[in-house]
C-alpha positions as CSV (number, residue, x, y, z in Angstrom):
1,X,20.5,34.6,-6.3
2,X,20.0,37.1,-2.9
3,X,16.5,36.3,-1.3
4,X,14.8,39.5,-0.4
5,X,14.8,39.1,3.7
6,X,11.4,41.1,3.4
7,X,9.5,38.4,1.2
8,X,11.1,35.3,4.0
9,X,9.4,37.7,6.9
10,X,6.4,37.9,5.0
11,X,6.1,34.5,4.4
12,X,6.4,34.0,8.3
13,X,4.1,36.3,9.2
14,X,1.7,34.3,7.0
15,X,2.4,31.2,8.5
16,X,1.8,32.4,11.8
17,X,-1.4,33.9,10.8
18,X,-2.0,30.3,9.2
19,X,-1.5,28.6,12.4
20,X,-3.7,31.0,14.4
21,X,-6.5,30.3,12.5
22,X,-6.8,26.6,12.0
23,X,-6.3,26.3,16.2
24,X,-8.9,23.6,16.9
25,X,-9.4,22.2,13.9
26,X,-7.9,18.7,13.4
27,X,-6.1,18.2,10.3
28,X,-5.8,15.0,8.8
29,X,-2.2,13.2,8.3
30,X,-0.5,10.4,7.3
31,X,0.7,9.0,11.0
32,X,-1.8,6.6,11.0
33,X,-0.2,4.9,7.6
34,X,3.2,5.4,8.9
35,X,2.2,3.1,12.4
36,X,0.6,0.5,10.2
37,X,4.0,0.1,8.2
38,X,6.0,0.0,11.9
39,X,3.8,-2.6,13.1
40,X,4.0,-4.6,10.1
41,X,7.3,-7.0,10.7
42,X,8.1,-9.1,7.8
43,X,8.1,-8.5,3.9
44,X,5.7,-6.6,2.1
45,X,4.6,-7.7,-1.2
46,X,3.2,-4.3,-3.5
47,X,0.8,-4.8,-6.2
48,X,2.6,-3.9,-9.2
49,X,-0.7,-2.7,-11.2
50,X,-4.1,-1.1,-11.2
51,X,-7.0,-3.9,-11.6
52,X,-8.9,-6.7,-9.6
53,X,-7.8,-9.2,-7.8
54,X,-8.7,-12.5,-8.0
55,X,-7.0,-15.3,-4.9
56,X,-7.7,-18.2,-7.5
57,X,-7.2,-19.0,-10.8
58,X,-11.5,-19.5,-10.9
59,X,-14.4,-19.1,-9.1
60,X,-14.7,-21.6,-6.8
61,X,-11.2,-22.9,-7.1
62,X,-7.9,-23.7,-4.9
63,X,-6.6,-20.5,-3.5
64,X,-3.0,-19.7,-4.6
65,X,-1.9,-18.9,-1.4
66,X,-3.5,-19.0,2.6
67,X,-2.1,-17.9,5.8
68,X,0.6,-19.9,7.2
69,X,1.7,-21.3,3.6
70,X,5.3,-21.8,2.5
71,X,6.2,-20.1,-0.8
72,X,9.1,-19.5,-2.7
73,X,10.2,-16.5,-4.9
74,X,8.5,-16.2,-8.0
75,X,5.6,-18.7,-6.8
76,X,2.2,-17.3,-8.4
77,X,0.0,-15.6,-5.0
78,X,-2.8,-14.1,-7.3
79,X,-4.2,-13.0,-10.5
80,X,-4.9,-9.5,-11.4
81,X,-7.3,-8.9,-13.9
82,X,-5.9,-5.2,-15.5
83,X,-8.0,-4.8,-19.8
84,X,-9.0,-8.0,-19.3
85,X,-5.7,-9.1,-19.0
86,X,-5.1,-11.9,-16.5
87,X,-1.9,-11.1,-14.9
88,X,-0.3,-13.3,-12.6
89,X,1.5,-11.9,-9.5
90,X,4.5,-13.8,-8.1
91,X,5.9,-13.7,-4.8
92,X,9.3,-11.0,-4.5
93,X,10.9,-13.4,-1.7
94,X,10.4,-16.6,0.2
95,X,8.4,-17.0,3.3
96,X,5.5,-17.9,5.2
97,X,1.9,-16.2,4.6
98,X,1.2,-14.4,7.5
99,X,-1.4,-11.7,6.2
100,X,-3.4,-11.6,2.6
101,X,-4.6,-8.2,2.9
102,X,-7.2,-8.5,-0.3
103,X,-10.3,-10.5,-1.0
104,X,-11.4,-11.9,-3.8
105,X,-12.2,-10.0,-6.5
106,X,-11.7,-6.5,-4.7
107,X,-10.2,-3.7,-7.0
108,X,-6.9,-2.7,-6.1
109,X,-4.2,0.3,-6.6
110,X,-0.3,0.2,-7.8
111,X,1.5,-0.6,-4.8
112,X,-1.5,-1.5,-2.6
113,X,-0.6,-4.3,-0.1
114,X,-1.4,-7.2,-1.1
115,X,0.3,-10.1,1.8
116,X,2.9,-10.0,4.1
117,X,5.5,-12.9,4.1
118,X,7.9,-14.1,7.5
């Protein structure tokens, strides 16, 4: 397949044209996420579904997990609620709690953060 040299100039003239007219004009992008994961030093452990997440197993009860706990792999750290499912989410490594980045009962996306292990 032979690209047409005239259609690649075109397409860099429109580019150029792009940039020229979105001078001043701050455009939003993902460094910010990409510092976060830098600074974060230890493992991360993903929420595998959508749903709500609940830190104990109810209301009012011992939390699974708190900073500066031990835990093993496969130890329970919360509950999602997904269809009125209760799904309990188990740790992918040992390690020390160093960060649970959820509350209680706050809704949360596939592969949001949900703690960070030493």
């Amino acid at each position: 397949m032979e690209i047409d040299k005239k259609i690649i100039l075109k397409l860099i003239q429109s580019l150029e044209d792009l940039k020229k007219s979105i001078k001043g004009i701050e455009i939003d992008s993902k460094e910010e996420s990409l510092v976060d994961e830098i600074e974060i030093l230890g493992t991360v452990v993903k929420s595998p579904i959508v749903g709500t997440a609940y830190l104990a197993p109810e209301p009012g009860g011992k939390k699974f997990v708190e900073v500066g706990k031990k835990i093993k792999k496969g130890d329970t750290i919360m509950i999602v609620e997904a269809m009125k499912t209760m799904n309990h989410i188990p740790s992918t490594s040992d390690g020390t709690i160093k960060e649970i980045s959820v509350e209680d009962g706050q809704p949360i996306e596939f592969g949001q953060k949900l703690i960070i292990l030493e």
